[in-house]
C-alpha distance (Angstrom), angle and dihedral (degrees) to the residues before:
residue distance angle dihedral
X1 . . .
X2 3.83 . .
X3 3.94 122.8 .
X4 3.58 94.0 -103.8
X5 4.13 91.9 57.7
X6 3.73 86.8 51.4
X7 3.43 95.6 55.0
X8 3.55 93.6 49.5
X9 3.65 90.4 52.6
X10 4.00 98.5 40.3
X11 4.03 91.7 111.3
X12 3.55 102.3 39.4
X13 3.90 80.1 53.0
X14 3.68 82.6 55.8
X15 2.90 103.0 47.5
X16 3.72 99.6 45.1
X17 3.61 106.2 -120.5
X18 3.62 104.4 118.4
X19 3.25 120.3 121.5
X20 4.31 115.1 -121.2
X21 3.81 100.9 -100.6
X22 3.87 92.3 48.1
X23 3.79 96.6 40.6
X24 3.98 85.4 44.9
X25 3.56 89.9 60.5
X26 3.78 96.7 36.2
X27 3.96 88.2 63.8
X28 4.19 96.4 37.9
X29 4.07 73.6 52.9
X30 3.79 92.8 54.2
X31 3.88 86.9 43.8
X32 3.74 97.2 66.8
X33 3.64 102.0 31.3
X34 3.07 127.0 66.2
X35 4.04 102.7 -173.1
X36 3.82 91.5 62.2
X37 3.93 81.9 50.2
X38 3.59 93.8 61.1
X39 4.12 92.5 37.7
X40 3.72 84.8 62.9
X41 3.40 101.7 42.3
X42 3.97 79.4 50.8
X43 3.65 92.8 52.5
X44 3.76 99.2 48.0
X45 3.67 89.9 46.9
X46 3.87 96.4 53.2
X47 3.75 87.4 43.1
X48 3.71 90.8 54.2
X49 3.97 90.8 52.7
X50 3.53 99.6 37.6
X51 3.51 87.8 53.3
X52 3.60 94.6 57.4
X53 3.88 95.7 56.6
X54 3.64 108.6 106.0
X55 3.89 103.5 -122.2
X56 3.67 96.2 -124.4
X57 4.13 87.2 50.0
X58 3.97 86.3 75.9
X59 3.96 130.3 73.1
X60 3.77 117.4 -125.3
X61 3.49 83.4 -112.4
X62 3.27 100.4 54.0
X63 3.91 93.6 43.9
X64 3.57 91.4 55.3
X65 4.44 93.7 47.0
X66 3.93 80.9 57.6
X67 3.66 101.2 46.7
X68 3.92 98.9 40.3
X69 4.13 82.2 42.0
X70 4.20 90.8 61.5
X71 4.20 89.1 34.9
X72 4.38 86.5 58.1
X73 3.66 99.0 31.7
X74 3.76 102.1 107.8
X75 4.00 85.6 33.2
X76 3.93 91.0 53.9
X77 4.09 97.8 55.2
């Protein structure tokens, strides 16, 4: 699996719907490299403090920078 693959697949690797081949080579992926470590660390930690934000705590505009910033993500690097 190449970086690039991995980050497409970070949140169904979240979310646990891989299927066992894929999510096999998603971790052996993780094993040997360590920037895709820190990515998800990175992604599990933003989740984790995004998801305590109170909806109504963010502007529209603000909610809509974050969402259209994790829809581009892998199209931005």
């Amino acid at each position: 699996m190449t970086c690039a693959e991995l980050v497409e697949l970070v949140t169904a690797f979240l979310e646990g719907t891989l299927d066992s081949d894929t999510e096999r080579r998603f971790v052996e992926h993780l094993a040997i490299c360590e920037g895709c470590e820190i990515y998800l660390d990175q992604m599990r930690r933003t989740i984790d403090e995004v998801g305590q934000l109170p909806p109504e705590s963010l502007s529209d505009e603000t909610r809509d920078r974050l969402l259209d910033t994790f829809r581009n993500f892998p199209r931005d690097r």
